[in-house]
C-alpha positions in Angstrom: 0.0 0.0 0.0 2.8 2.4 0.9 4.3 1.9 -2.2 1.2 2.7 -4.4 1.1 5.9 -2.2 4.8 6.4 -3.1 4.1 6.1 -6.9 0.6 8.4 -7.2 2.6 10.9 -5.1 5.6 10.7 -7.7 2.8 11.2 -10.2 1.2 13.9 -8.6 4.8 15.6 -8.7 5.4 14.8 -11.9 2.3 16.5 -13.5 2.4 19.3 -11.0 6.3 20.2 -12.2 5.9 19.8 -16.2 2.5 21.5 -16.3 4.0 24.5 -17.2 6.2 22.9 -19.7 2.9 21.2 -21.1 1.4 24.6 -21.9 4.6 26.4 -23.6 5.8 23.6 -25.8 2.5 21.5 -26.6 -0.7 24.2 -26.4 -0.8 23.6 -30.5 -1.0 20.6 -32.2 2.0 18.8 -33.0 4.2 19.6 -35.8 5.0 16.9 -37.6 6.3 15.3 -40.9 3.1 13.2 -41.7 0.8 15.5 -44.4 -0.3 15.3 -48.1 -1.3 11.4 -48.7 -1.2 10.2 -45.6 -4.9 11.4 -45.1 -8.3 9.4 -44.5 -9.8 8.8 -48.0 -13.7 10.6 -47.7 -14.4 9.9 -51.3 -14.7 10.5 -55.2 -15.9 13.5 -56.6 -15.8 15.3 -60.2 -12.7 17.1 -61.0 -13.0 20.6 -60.9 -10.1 23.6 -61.8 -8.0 24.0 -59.5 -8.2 19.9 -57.7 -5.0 18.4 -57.4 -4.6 16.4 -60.6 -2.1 13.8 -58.2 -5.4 13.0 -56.6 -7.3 11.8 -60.0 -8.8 8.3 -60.0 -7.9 6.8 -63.0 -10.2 3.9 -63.2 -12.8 5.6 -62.4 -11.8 8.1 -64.9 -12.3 5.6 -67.5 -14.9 4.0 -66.3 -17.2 6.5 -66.5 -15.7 8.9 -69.2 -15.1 11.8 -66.7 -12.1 12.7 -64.8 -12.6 11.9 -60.8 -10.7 12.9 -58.1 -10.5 11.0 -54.1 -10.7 13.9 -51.6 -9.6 13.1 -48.1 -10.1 13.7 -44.7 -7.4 15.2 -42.6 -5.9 13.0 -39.5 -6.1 14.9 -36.7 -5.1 12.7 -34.3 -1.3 11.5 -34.1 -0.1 8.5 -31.4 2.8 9.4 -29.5 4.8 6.5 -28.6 7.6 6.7 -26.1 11.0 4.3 -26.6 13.0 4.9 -23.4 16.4 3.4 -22.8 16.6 1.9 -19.3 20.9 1.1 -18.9 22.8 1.8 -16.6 24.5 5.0 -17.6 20.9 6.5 -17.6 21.1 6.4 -13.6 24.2 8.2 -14.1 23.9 11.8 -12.1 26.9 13.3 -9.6 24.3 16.2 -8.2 20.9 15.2 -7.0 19.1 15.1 -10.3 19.7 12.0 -12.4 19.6 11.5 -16.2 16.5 9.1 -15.1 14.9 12.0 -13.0 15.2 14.0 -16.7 13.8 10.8 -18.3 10.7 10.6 -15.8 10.1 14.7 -16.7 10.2 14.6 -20.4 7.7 11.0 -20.7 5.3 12.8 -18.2 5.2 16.1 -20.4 4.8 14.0 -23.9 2.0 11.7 -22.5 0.1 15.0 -20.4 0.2 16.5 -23.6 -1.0 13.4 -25.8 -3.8 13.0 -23.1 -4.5 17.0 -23.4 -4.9 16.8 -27.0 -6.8 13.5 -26.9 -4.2 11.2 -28.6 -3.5 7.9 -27.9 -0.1 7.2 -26.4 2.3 4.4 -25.6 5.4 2.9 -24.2 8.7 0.6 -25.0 11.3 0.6 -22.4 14.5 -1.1 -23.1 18.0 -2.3 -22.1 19.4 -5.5 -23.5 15.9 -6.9 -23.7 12.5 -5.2 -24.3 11.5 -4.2 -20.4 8.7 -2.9 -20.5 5.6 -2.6 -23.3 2.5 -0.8 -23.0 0.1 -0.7 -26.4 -0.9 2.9 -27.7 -4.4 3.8 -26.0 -6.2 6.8 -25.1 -7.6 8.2 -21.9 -6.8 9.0 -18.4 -6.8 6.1 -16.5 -3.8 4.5 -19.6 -1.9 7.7 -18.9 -1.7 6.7 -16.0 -1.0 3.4 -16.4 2.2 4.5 -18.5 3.3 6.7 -15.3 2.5 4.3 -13.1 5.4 1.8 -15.0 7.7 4.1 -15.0 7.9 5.3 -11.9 7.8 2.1 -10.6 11.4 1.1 -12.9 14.1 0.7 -11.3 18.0 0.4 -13.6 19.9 -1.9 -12.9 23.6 -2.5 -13.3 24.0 -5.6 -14.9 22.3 -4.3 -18.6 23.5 -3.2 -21.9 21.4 -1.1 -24.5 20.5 -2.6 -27.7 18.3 -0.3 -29.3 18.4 -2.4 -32.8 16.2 -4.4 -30.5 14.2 -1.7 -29.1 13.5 -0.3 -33.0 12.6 -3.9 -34.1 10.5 -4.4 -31.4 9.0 -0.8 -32.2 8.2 -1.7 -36.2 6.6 -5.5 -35.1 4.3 -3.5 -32.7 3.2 -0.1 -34.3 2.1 -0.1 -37.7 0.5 2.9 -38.3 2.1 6.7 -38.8 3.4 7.6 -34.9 5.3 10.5 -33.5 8.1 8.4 -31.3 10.2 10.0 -29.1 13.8 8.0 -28.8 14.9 8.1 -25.1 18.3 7.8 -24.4 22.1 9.0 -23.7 23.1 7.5 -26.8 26.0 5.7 -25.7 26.2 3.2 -27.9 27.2 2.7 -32.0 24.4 4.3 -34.2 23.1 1.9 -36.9 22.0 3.1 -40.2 19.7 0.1 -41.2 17.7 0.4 -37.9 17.2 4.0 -37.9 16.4 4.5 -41.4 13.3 2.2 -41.4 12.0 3.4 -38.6 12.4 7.0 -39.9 10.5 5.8 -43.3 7.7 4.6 -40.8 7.5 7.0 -38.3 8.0 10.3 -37.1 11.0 9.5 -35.3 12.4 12.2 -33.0 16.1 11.5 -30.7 15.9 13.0 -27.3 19.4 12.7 -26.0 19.4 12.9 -21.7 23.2 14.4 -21.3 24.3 15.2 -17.0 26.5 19.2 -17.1 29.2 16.6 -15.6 29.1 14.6 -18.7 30.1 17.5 -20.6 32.4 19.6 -19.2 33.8 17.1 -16.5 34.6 18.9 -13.2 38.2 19.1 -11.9 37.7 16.9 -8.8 41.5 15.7 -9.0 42.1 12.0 -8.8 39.2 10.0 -10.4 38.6 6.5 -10.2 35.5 5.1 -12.2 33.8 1.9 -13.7 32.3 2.3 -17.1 28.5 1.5 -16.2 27.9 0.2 -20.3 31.0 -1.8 -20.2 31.8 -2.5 -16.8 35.8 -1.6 -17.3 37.5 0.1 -14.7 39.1 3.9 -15.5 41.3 5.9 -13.5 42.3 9.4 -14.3 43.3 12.5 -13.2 40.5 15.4 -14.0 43.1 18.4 -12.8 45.6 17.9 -16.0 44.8 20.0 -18.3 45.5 18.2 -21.3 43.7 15.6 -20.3 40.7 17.6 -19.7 41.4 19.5 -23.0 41.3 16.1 -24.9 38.1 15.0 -23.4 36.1 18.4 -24.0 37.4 17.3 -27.9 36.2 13.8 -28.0 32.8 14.8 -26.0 32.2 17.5 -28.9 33.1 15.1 -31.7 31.2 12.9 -30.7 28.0 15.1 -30.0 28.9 16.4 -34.1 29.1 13.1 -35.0 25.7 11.8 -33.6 23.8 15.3 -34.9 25.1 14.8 -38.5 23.5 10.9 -38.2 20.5 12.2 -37.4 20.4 14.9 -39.5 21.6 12.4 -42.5 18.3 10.0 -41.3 16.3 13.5 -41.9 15.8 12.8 -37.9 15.0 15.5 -35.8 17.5 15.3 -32.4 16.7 17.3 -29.3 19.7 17.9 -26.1 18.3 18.2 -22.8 20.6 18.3 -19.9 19.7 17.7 -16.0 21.1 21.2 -15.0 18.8 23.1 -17.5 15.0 23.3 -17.7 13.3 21.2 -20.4 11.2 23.7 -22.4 13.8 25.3 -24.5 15.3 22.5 -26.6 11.6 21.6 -27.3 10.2 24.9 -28.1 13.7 25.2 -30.3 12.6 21.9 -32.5 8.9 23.2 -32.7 9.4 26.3 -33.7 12.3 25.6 -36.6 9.7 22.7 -37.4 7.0 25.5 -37.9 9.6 27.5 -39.9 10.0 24.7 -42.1 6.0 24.5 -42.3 6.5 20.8 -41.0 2.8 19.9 -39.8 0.1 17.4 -39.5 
């Protein structure tokens, strides 16, 4: 009982703290790639000047001696499914707030704001296996459902990612057009094959969770460590400055690296780290999104 007190009080917190961040980033619809064909057929009617000519049915064209054309019904409504990488390095976090406290934060805003705007929603949580599966459905109560899971996830140390599994898992168990949010640090080698057909299927958007400490290291002195993906054991000192000059390099090669992936994919990526609030890298993609006139 205590600990289905413990959860709807995690809930409670959760909604309470990205409620503002629900209304910024997701008071429109969402942006998306979907549009143009990917529409509900309505029906047939006579062409007319000005109808799209793309849209002409040809047999019935000949058929009946007089050009037709399908019109169609815009989709309104687009799933949101969430694919969250539960490894170890995602419990990584030297300051109170963990890249898993950021993970928790970003799921609750995406499925508030798919049950605000009356979408279904859904979720795949992986590691070296598939964790954790809940179908795309709509409603409350399945919101809660979702949050209830992942509050209720705990990482443990003795994982690997293997998000080929996660994105073949995702394409077996959503078949229609979905906005999916990728989860993840992204510490692991990008494969092209994987990415690419789940980009020709979905809407597929990479939110990368990255800790300050990750990036700019602090100078603590003497550092001892153990890989959490690998399990190797590092030691290092963070004071020497070449040292710390060399790992600023890599870190932003390999943050270039990973963007131009994405970007090659036609992928949107969004960076949110721990020490920074959450609305900005969303209301960044949005916004260049709307620019682009990117929407459903």
């Amino acid at each position: 009982m205590n600990q289905q007190k413990d959860i709807f009080k995690n809930i409670r917190r959760l909604e309470i703290k990205t409620r503002r961040f629900v209304d910024s980033v997701f008071q429109g619809d969402y942006t998306s790639h979907f549009k143009g064909k990917g529409l509900d057929f309505v029906s047939l009617k006579e062409y007319e000047d000005g109808d799209d000519v793309g849209n002409i049915d040809w047999p019935v064209t000949a058929r009946l001696g007089e050009p037709y054309v399908k019109t169609y019904r815009e989709e309104r409504e687009l799933p949101v499914m969430i694919v969250i990488d539960k490894s170890p390095s995602m419990n990584y976090g030297i300051n109170s707030q963990k890249k898993w406290d950021a993970v928790l934060e970003v799921s609750a805003a995406l499925i508030f704001s798919a049950l605000r705007s009356n979408n279904r929603a859904g979720l795949i949580v992986f590691s070296d296996k598939i964790e954790q599966y809940i179908p795309l459905k709509k409603g409350k109560g399945h919101a809660f459902r979702i949050l209830r899971g992942l509050t209720g996830e705990k990482i443990k140390n003795d994982t690997l990612s293997e998000p080929r599994l996660s994105l073949q898992f995702l394409q077996k168990a959503v078949k229609k057009k979905t906005i999916v949010f990728f989860i993840s640090d992204f510490y692991f080698p990008l494969e092209k094959k994987y990415w690419l057909s789940s980009a020709k299927m979905y809407d597929l958007i990479a939110v990368r969770i990255s800790d300050k400490d990750e990036i700019e290291f602090p100078d603590i002195g003497l550092v001892d460590i153990i890989d959490s993906e690998t399990g190797e054991y590092l030691s290092f000192d963070s004071s020497d400055k070449a040292f710390r000059e060399e790992y600023l390099k890599t870190m932003a090669e390999s943050e270039k690296t990973r963007h131009q992936f994405f970007s090659s994919l036609k992928i949107d990526d969004v960076l949110i780290r721990t020490d920074r609030p959450l609305t900005a890298p969303f209301l960044s993609l949005f916004y260049r999104r709307a620019r682009q006139g990117i929407r459903v």
